[in-house]
Every structure is written in structure tokens, then in C-alpha cells.
DRENDO-1510 file (C-alpha; in Angstrom, 1 decimal, always signed):
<recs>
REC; n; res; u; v; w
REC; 1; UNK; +55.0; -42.7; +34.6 .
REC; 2; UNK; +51.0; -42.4; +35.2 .
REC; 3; UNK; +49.9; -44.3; +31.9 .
REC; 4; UNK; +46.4; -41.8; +32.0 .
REC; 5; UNK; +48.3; -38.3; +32.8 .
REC; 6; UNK; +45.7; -36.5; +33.6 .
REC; 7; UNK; +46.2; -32.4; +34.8 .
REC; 8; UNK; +45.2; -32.6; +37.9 .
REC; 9; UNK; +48.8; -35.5; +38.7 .
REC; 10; UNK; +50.9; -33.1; +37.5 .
REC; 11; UNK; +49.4; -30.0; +39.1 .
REC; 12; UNK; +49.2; -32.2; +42.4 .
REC; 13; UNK; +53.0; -32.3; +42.4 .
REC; 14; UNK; +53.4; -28.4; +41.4 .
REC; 15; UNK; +51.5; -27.7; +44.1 .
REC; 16; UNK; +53.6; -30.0; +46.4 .
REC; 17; UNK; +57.4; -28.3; +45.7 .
REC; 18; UNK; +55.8; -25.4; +47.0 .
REC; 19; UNK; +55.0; -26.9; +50.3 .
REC; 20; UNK; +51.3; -26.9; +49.5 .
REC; 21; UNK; +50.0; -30.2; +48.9 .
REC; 22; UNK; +46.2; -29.3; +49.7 .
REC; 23; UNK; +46.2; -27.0; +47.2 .
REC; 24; UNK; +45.6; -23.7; +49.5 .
REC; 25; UNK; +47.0; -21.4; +47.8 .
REC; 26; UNK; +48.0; -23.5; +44.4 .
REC; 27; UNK; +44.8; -24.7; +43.7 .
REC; 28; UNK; +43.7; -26.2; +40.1 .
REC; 29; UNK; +42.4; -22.9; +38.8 .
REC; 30; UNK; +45.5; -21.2; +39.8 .
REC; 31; UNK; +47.6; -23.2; +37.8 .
REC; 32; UNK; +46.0; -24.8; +34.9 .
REC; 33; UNK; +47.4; -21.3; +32.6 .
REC; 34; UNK; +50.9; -22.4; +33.7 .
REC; 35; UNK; +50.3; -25.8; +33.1 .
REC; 36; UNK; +48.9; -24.7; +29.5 .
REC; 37; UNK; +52.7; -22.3; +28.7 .
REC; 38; UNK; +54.4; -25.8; +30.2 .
REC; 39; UNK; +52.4; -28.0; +27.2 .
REC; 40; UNK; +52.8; -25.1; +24.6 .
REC; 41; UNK; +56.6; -25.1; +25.4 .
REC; 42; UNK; +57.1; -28.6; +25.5 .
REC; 43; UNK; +55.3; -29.2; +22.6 .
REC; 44; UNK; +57.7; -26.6; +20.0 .
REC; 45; UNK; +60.6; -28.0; +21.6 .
REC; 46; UNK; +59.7; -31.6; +20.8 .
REC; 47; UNK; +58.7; -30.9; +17.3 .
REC; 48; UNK; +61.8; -28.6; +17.1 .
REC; 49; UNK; +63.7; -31.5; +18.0 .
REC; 50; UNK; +61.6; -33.7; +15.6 .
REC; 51; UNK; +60.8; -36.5; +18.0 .
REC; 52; UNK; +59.2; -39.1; +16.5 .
REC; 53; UNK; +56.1; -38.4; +19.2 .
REC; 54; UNK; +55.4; -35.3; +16.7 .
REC; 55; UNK; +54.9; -37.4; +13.3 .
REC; 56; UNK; +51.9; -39.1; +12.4 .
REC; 57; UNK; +49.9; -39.7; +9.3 .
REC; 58; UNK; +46.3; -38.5; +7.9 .
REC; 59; UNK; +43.6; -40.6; +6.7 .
REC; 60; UNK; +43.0; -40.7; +3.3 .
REC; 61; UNK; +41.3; -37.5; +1.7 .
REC; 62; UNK; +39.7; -38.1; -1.0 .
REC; 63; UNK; +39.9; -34.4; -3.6 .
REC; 64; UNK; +37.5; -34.4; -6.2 .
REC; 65; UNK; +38.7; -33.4; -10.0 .
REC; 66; UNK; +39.3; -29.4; -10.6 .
REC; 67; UNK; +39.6; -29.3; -6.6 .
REC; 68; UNK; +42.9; -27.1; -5.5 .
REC; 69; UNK; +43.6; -27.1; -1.9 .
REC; 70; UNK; +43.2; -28.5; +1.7 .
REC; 71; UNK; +42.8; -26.1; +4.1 .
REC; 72; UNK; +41.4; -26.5; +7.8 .
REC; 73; UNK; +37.6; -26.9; +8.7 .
REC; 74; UNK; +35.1; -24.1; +9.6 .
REC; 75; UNK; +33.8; -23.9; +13.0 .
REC; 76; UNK; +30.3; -25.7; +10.9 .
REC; 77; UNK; +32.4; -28.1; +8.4 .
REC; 78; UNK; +30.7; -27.8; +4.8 .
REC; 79; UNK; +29.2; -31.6; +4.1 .
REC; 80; UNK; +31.5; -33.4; +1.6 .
REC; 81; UNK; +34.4; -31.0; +1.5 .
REC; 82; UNK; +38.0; -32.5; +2.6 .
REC; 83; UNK; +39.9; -31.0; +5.3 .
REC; 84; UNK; +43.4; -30.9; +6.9 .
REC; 85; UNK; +43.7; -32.9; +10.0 .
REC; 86; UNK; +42.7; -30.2; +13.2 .
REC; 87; UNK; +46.0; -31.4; +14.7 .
REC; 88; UNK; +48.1; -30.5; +11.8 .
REC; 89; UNK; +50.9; -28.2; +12.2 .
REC; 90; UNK; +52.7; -28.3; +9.5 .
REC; 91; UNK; +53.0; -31.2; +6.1 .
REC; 92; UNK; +56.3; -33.2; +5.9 .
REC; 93; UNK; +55.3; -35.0; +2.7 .
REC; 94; UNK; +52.5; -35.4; +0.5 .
REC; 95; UNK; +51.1; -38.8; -1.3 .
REC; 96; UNK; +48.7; -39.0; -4.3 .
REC; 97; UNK; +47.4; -41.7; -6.4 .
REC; 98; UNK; +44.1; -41.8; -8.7 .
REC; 99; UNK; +41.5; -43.1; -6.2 .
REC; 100; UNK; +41.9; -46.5; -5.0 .
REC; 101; UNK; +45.2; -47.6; -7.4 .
REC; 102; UNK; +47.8; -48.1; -5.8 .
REC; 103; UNK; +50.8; -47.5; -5.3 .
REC; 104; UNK; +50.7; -43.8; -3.9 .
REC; 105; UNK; +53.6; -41.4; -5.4 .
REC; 106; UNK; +55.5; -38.6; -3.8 .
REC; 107; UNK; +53.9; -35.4; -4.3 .
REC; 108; UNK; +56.8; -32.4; -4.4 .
REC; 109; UNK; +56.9; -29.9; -2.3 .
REC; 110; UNK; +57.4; -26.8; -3.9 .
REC; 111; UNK; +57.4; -22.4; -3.3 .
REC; 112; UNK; +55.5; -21.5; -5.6 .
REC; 113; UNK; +52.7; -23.5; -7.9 .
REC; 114; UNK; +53.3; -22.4; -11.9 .
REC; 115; UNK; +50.2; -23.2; -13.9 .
REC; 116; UNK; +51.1; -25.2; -17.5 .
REC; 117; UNK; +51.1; -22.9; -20.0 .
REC; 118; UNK; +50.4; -25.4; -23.0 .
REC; 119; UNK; +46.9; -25.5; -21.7 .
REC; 120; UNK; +47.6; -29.4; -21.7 .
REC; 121; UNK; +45.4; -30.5; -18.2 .
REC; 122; UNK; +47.1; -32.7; -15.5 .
REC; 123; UNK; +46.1; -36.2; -14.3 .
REC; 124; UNK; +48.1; -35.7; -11.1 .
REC; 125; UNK; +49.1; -33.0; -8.8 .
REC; 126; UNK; +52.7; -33.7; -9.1 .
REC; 127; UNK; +53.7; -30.9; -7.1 .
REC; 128; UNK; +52.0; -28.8; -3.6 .
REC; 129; UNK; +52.9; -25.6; -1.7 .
REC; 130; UNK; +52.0; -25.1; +1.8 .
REC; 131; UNK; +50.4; -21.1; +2.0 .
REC; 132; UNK; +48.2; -19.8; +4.1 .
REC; 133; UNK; +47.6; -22.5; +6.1 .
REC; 134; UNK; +46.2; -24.5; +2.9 .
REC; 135; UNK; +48.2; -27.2; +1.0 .
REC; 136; UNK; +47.6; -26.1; -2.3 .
REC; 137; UNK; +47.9; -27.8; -5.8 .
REC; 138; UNK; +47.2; -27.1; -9.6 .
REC; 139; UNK; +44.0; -28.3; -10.9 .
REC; 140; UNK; +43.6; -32.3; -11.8 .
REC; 141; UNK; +41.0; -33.6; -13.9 .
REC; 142; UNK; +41.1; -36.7; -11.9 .
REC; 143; UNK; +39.7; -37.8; -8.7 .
REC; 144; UNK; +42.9; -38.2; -6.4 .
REC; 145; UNK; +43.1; -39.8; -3.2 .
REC; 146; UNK; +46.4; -38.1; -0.9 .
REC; 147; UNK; +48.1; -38.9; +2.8 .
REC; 148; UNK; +49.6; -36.5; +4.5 .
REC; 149; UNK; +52.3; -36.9; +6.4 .
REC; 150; UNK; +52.3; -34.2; +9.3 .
REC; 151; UNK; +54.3; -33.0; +12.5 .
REC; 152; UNK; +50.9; -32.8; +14.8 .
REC; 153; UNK; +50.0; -30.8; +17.8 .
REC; 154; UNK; +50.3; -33.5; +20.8 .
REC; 155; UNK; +48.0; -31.5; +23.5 .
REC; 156; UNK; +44.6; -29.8; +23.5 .
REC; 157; UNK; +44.3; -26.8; +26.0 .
REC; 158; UNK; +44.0; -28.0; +29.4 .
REC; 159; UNK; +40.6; -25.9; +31.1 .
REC; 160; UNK; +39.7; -28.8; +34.1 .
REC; 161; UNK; +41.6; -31.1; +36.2 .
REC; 162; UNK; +40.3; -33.5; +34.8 .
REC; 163; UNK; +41.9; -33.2; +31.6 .
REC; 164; UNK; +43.9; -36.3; +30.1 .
REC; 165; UNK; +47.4; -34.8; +29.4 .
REC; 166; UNK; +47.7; -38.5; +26.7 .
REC; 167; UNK; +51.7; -38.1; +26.7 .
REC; 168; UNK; +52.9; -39.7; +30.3 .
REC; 169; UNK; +56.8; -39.4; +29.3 .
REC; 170; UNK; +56.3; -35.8; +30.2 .
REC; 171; UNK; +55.0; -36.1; +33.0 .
REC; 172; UNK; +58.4; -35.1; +35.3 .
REC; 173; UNK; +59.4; -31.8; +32.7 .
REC; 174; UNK; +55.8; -30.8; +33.5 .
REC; 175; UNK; +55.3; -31.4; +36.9 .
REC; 176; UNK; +58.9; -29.2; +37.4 .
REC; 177; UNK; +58.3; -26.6; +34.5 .
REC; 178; UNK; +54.8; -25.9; +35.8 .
REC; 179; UNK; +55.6; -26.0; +39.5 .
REC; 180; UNK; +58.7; -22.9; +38.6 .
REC; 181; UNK; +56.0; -20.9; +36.7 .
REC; 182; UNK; +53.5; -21.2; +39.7 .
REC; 183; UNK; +56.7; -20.1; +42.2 .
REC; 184; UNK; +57.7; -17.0; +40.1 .
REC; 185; UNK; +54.2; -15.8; +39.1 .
REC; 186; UNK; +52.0; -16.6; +41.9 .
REC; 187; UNK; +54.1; -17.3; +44.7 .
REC; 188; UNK; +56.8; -14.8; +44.0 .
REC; 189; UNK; +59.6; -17.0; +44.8 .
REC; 190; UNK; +62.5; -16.9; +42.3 .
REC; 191; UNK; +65.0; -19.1; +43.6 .
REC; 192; UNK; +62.3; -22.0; +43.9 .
REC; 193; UNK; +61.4; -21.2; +40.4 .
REC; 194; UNK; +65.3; -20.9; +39.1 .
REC; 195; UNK; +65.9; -24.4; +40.7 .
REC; 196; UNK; +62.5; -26.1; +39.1 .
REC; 197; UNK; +63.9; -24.9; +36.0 .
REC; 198; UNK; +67.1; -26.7; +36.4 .
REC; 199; UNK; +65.4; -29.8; +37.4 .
REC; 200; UNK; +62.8; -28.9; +34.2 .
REC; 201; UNK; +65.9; -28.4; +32.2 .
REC; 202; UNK; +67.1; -31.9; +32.9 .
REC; 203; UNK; +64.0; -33.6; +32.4 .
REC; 204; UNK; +63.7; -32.0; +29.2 .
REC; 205; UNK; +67.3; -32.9; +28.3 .
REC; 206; UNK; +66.7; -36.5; +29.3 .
REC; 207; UNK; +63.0; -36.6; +26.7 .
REC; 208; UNK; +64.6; -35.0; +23.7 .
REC; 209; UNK; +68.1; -37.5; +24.7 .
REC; 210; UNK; +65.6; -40.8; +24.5 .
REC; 211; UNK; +64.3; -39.0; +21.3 .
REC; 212; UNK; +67.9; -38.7; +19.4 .
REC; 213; UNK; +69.3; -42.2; +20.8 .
REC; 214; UNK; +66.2; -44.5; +19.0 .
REC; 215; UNK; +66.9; -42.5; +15.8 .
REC; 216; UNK; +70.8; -42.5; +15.6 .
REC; 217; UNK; +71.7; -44.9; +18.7 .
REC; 218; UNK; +73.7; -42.2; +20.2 .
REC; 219; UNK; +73.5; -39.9; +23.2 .
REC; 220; UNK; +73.4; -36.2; +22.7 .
REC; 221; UNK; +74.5; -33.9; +25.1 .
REC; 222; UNK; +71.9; -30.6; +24.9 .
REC; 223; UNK; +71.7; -27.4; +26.0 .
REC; 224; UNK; +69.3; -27.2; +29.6 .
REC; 225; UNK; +66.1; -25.9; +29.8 .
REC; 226; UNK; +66.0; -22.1; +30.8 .
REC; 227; UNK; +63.0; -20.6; +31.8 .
REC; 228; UNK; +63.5; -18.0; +28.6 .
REC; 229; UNK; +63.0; -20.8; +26.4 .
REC; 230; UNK; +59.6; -19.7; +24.8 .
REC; 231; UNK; +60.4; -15.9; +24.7 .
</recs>
């Protein structure tokens, strides 16, 4: 594995199973799209799988009192306003404690947020719901400081060759998966592209097998790539 993956190694070997290693008629352009649809797949399949890749942890936001929600930043982030991490798919579980006493305490996820009735206001958020791409909470008249823990988006789009790829232990799946999109869409080739995906298909199967050993020291047999996977 290429510890610095960048685009242009895996598009050099793409180009290669179809017998064009200068790039004639595969050339960077050509491919980077189905190098992109080879990331986004491999990316849902690994958090799908929850690999251990896809976790990760925010730094800590701090929310001022009466404040309600995370959401993601503008295009101009608003000075002094707390945002969601820009790789964040999704929120496995939330942390809060009054800012700068520890220890933080689980916040629960929940549907739907039900304000107190009693009128009686909150120190802590005790409770969050993930809508509209916001993690939301009732009102706290407390400054709070929360972690997030998040299943993240592992690439950024790919637009030059000279792109870092940052996850080298995918390097075979996406040298094979984008080398079987380049046969059957560019060079019109389906049996090339039907074999790539098998050898895609084991790769992937051999990742996601690495994946459940370290986190139950077994093997698990899985089903094989197919090139319908995203569809």
C-alpha cells in the first residue's frame, strides 16, 4: 500500500487493466468521475459495515445558554456560532457537561424533543434529536460544553490527479472498482468490467473482513462486490 494514495496511483493502474498505461485513451480527466462513484461507494459500504475507519470524535463545541441546535456552517460561517464538524454524517452519541467540569455525561438520543411543561428551566440538555441535518436540544440556561461522536465522511471529491485519496488500504478495491467503471462506460467492454468487479468484490470482501476480525476476532464470510451495489 502507497502510504500518500494520491488519484493519480490508482487511476495509473485503471488505466493499465485496460492495456493503456500512457493514458491514451484513459487519461486523468476521463476517469476521475469513476474514481469519485468508486470513493462514494466505498465509503457507504464501509460505514454500512461500521468499520472503525468511519468513527471519529468532534472537538469540543462550546453552546452558549438558551442556544438549541448544531447544525452545519454556511458557505460564510457566522463569527462565534458552533458548528457540526463538515465531515459529519451522522451522530453516534452525544456528551455534555457545564463548561470545563468534568466528567462529561451521556446525552440521550431521542425522536422527538418534549418541552417541560412545569415551566421549571434545565441545567442540562439531557436529551437530543438529530432533524434536519441539526442536532437539536431543549433550551439550557447554562453554558454547556458537548463531543460528538460521529460516523464521518472519509474522502473529499477527487477534481485533479493530484488529489491525496488519505485511506491507502483501499487502494486495490479502487484501483479494480474504478478500472470496471472505466471498461463499461468508456471503453464499452463488459466482460473486462464484469471481471474487475469480481476482483473489486474480493478486495472489498477482504477490507470489510479486516474490519469485523479486530472488532470480534473472527472471520466473516460476505457477500462479493457486484457492480449494482450503489443502485
Amino acid at each position: 500500500m502507497i502510504p500518500n494514495l494520491t488519484a493519480a496511483d490508482v487511476m495509473d493502474k485503471a488505466a493499465s487493466y485496460q492495456n493503456d498505461a500512457n493514458k491514451t485513451k484513459y487519461t486523468y480527466a476521463a476517469q476521475i468521475p469513476f474514481l469519485n462513484t468508486a470513493l462514494q461507494e466505498l465509503e457507504k459500504a464501509f460505514a454500512l459495515d461500521n468499520m472503525p475507519v468511519t468513527d471519529t470524535t468532534s472537538t469540543m463545541v462550546t453552546l452558549a445558554a438558551g442556544v438549541t441546535s448544531i447544525g452545519y456552517s454556511p458557505v460564510v460561517p457566522v463569527v462565534g456560532v458552533a458548528y457540526l464538524p463538515s465531515n459529519l454524517i451522522e451522530p453516534i452519541r452525544v456528551w455534555e457537561r457545564a463548561t470545563g467540569v468534568n466528567p462529561y455525561t451521556p446525552v440521550t438520543k431521542s425522536l422527538y424533543l418534549i418541552p417541560d411543561s412545569t415551566g421549571v428551566e434545565r441545567s442540562s440538555f439531557g436529551e437530543y434529536a438529530w432533524k434536519s441535518n441539526q442536532i437539536q436540544f431543549l433550551p439550557s440556561n447554562r453554558i454547556n460544553d458537548v463531543l460528538i461522536e460521529y460516523t464521518r465522511a472519509l474522502f473529499t471529491k477527487i477534481t485533479a490527479s493530484t488529489d491525496l485519496i488519505g485511506l491507502s488500504t483501499a487502494q486495490t478495491f479502487l484501483e479494480y472498482r474504478t478500472g470496471a467503471l472505466v471498461a463499461k462506460f468508456i471503453g464499452e467492454d463488459e466482460p473486462r468490467s464484469v471481471e474487475l468487479n469480481g476482483y473489486a468484490g474480493l478486495s472489498l470482501d477482504q477490507d470489510l473482513g479486516i474490519g469485523a476480525k479486530g472488532r470480534q476476532n473472527i472471520m466473516v464470510r460476505r457477500r462479493p462486490f457486484r457492480s449494482s451495489y450503489n443502485r
